[in-house]
N, C-alpha and C positions, 0 to 999 in steps of 0.2 A: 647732662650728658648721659648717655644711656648706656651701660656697662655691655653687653652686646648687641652691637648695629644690627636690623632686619636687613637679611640679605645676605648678612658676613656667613661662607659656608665654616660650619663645624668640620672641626677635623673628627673624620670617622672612626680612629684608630684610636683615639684618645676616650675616655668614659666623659661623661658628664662635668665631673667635677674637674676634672685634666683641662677641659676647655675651659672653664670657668678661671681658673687661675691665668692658663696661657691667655686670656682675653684680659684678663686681669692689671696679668704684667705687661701686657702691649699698651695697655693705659697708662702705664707708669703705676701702679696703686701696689702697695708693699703687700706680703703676704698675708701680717696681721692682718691689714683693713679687708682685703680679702676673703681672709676666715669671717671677719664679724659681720661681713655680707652673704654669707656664703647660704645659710638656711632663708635668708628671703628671698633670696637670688631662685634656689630649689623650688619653693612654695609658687612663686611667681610662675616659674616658667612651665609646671605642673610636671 
């Protein structure tokens, strides 16, 4: 499963990291796993 779908628009109002969570918790994934995804999550998406 891919933690943000190609295509799903970002919300613009939010930073980076804002969306990352709010995609996050649309997944259901608690904030811990969240945080411990969070800098590959960055890396990845450049």
């Amino acid at each position: 499963m891919s933690f943000i779908e190609l295509g799903v628009g970002l919300q613009p109002e939010f930073t980076g990291r804002e969306n990352i969570f709010l995609y996050g918790a649309l997944l259901g994934l608690p904030r811990t796993e969240i945080k411990k995804k969070l800098n590959s999550i960055i890396e990845f998406s450049g």
